[in-house]
C-alpha positions as CSV (number, residue, x, y, z in Angstrom):
1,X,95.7,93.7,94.5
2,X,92.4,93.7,95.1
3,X,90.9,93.5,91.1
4,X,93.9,90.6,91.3
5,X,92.0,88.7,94.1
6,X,88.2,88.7,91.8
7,X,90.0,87.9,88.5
8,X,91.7,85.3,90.3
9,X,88.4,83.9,91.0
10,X,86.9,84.1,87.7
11,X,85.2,87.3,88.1
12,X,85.7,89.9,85.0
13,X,83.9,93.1,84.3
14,X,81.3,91.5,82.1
15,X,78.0,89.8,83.0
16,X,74.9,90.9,84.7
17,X,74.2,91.6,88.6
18,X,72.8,88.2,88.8
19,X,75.6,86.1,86.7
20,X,78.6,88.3,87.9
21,X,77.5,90.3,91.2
22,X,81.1,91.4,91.5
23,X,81.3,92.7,87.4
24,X,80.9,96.2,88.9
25,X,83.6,96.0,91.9
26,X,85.8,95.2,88.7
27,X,84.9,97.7,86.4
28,X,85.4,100.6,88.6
29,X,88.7,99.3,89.7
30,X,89.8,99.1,85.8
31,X,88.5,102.5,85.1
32,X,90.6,103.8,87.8
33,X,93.8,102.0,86.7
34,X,93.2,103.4,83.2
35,X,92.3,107.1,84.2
36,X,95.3,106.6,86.3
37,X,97.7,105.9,83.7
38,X,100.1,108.3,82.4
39,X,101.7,109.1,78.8
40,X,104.2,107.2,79.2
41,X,102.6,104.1,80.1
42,X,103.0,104.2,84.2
43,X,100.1,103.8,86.5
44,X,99.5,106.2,89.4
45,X,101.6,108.5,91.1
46,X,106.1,108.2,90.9
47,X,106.0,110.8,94.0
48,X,107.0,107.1,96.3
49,X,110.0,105.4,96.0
50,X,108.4,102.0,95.7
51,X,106.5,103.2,92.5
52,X,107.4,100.7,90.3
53,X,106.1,97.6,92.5
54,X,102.5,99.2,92.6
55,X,102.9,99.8,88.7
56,X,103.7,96.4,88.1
57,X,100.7,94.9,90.3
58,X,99.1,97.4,88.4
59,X,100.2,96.0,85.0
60,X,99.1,92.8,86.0
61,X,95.5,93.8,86.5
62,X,95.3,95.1,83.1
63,X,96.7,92.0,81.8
64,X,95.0,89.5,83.6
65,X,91.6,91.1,82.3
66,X,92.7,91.0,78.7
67,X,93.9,87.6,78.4
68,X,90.6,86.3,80.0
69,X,88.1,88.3,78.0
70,X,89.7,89.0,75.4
71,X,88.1,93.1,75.8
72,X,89.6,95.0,73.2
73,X,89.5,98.1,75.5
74,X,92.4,97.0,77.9
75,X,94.7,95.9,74.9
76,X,96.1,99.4,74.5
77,X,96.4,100.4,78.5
78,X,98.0,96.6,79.0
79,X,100.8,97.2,76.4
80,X,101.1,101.0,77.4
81,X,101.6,99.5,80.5
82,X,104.0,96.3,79.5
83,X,106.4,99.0,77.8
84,X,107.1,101.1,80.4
85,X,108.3,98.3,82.4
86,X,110.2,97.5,79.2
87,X,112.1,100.4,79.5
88,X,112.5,100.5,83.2
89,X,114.6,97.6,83.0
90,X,118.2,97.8,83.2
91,X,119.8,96.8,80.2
92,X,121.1,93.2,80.3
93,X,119.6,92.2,83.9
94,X,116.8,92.9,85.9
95,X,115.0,95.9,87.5
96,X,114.6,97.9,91.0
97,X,113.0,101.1,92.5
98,X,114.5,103.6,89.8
99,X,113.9,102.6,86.3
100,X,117.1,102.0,84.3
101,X,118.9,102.8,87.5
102,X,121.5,100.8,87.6
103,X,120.5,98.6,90.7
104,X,118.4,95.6,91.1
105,X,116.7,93.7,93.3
106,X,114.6,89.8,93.4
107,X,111.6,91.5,95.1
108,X,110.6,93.9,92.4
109,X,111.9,91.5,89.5
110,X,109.7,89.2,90.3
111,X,106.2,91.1,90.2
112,X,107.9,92.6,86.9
113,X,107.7,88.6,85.3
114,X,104.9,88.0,87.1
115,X,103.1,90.9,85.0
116,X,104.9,90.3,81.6
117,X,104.2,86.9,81.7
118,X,100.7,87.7,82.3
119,X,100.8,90.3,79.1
120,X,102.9,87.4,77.3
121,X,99.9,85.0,77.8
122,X,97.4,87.3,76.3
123,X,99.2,88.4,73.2
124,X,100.6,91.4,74.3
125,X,104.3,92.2,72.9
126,X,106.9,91.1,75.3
127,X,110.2,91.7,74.7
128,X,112.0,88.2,75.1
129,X,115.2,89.4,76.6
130,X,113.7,90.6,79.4
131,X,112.7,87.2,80.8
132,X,116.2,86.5,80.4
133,X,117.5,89.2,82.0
134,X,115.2,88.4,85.3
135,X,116.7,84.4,84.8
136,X,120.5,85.8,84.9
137,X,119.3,87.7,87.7
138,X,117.8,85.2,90.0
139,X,120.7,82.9,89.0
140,X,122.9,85.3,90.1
141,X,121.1,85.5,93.5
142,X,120.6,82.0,94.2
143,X,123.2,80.3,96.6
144,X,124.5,77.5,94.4
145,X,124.0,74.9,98.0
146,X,121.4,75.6,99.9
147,X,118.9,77.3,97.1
148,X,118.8,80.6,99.0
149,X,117.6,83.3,97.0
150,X,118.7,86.9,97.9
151,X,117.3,90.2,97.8
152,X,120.0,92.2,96.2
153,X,123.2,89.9,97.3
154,X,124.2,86.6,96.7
155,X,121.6,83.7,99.0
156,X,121.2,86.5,101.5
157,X,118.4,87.6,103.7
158,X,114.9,88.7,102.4
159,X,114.3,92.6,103.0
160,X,112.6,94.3,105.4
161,X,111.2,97.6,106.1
162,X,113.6,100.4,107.7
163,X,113.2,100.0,111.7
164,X,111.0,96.7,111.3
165,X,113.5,94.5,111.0
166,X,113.7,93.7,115.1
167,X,110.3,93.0,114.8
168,X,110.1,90.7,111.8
169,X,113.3,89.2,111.4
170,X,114.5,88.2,108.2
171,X,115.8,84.8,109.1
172,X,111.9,84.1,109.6
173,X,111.2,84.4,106.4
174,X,112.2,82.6,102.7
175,X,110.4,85.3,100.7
176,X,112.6,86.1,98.2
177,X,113.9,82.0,97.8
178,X,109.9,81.9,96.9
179,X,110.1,84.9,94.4
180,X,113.3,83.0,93.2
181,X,111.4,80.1,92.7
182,X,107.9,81.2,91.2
183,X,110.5,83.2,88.7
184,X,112.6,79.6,87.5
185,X,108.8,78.0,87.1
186,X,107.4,81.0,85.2
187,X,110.6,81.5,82.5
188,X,110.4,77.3,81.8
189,X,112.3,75.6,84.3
190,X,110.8,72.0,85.3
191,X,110.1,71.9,89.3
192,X,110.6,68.3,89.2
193,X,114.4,68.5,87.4
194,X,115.3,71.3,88.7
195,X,117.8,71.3,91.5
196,X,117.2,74.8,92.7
197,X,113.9,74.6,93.0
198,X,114.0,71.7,94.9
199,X,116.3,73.3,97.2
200,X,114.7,76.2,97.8
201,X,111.0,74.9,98.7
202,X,112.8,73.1,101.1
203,X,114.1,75.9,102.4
204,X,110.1,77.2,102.2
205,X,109.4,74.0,104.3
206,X,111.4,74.9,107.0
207,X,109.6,78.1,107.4
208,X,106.0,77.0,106.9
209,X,102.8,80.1,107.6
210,X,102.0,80.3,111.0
211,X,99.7,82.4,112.3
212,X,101.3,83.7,115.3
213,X,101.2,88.0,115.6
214,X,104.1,87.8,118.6
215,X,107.2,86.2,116.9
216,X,107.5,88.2,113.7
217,X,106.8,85.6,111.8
218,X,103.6,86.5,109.6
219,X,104.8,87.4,106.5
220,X,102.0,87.4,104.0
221,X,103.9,88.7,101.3
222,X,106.5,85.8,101.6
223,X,102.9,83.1,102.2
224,X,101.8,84.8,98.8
225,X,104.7,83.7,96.6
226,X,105.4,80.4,98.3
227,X,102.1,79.2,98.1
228,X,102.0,79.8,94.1
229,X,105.1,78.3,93.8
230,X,104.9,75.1,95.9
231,X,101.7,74.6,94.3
232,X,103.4,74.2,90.9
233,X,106.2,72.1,92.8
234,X,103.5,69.7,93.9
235,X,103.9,66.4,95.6
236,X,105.0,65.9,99.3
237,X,106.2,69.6,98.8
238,X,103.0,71.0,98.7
239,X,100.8,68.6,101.0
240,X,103.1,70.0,103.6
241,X,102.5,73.8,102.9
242,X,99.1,73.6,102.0
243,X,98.1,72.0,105.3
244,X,100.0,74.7,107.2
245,X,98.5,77.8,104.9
246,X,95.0,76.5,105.5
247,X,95.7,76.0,109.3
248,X,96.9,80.1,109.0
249,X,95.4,81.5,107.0
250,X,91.6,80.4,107.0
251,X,91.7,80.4,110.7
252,X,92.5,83.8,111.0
253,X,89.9,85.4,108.3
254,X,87.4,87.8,110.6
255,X,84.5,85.6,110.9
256,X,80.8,86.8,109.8
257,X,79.2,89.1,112.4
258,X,83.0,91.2,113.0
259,X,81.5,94.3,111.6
260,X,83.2,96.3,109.0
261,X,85.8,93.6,109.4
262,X,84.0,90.7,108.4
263,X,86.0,88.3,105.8
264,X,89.1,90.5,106.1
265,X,92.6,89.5,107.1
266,X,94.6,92.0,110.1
267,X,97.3,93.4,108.0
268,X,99.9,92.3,110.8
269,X,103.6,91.2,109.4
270,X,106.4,93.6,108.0
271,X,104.4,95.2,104.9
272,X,100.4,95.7,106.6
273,X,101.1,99.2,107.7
274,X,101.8,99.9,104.0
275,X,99.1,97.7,102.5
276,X,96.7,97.8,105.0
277,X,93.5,95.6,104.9
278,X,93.1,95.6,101.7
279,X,96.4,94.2,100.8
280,X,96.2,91.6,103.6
281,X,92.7,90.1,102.5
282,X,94.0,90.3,99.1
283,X,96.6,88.1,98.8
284,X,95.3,85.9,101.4
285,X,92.2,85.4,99.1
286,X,95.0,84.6,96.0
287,X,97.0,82.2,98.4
288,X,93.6,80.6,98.5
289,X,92.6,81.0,94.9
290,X,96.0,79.2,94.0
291,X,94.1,75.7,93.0
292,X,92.4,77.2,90.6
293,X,94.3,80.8,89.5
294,X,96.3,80.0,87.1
295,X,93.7,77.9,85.3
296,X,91.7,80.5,84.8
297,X,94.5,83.5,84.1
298,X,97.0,81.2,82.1
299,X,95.1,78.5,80.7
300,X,97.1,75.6,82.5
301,X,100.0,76.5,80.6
302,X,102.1,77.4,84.1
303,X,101.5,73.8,85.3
């Protein structure tokens, strides 16, 4: 996540100190993705049960490197990469925790496209049914009314972590109707004529970021997703979040002169004690990058 939040900003591993001071920061992050990478393609450790999400972020971060320089050393570690989340797909839909186990679910389906589509844009080989596998599957999740995507049942609540969910309720969130979304824009579908879409950013609407750490509604994770995909939406759509995800989110950045904190993000909401710091200034820093991101790491083609 964090190599995700420098590319996003343009910043590769090539370049000098002076023209790139963060070409370093990136390098070593890529070197440890590579050195981390197994024979069979995956990225770090399979001793969690969430494995397969940090592979797939991990995937991405190859990718995105690739398709913006173009460095032939990634090419092999991206599409090592790209095919084991090939094969972890189950056949004919979409993808969870366990590959090919049967079982699948929006949240982990979605960083999946996210990271083929990334390997897709920079000429790595995708396999095309897989993108239409993850459509059947978000189709399938999508209440056909209100736009509501689930997590692993039919327009029902987002997930939470075991024991959390008194804390941050689900019903305070619309992070997997956001996955849902992002998904329809990145496999083709037209924001403006499609009626899902439509319905579910106005589902995001209703639940706009707030920065408030004593109603369980912080959800970065959920501000993440929505923010890229109302951004493609455009319109009233986005004037609306984007004036309530500046209002949260800069707001709330540790300002200079907090120490070992400064420019970081309090990992508060249902996933920081997982992430920690790092994941919350990271995709904080992408929800803010989202003017530009996909720009730079698709060539405009996502627009």
């Amino acid at each position: 996540l964090a190599l995700l939040a420098f590319l996003g900003a343009g910043h590769t591993d090539r370049g000098s100190a002076e023209e790139n001071p963060y070409a370093e920061n990136v390098r070593a992050g890529l070197r440890f993705l590579m050195a981390s990478q197994d024979t069979e393609g995956c990225i770090g450790s399979r001793a969690s049960l969430h494995f397969i999400n940090g592979h797939a972020m991990a995937t991405l971060a190859l990718c995105e490197p690739y398709a913006l320089t173009g460095n032939p050393r990634y090419r092999a570690p991206a599409q090592a990469a790209v095919d084991f989340l090939l094969r972890a797909r189950n056949p004919y839909l979409a993808w969870r925790y366990e590959p090919r186990g049967g079982e699948n679910d929006t949240s982990v389906t979605g960083w999946m496209v996210m990271a083929l589509k990334s390997g897709k844009y920079g000429g790595l080989e995708i396999d095309p049914d897989a993108f239409e596998g993850a459509r059947q599957w978000i189709d399938k999740m999508t209440d056909p009314e209100f736009g509501q995507v689930g997590y692993n049942m039919p327009g029902g609540a987002s997930a939470r972590p075991e024991g959390l969910q008194d804390k941050f309720p689900p019903e305070k969130t619309q992070a997997m109707t956001a996955v849902g979304i992002l998904t329809r824009i990145f496999l083709g579908e037209d924001p403006k004529g499609s009626k899902m879409i439509q319905l579910g950013a106005n589902l995001c609407l209703e639940r706009p970021p707030v920065w408030n750490p004593d109603d369980g509604s912080i959800d970065m994770y959920y501000w993440y997703y929505a923010t890229l995909a109302i951004f493609q939406v455009g319109g009233a759509h986005w004037k609306k979040w984007n004036e309530a995800m500046v209002e949260a989110i800069v707001k709330s950045q540790h300002p200079k002169g907090s120490g070992t904190r400064t420019g970081s993000w309090d990992p508060i909401g249902p996933w920081g004690p997982d992430g920690g710091r790092v994941y919350s200034t990271a995709v904080m820093v992408m929800c803010l990058e989202v003017y530009y991101r996909y720009d730079k790491v698709f060539g405009g083609g996502v627009r």
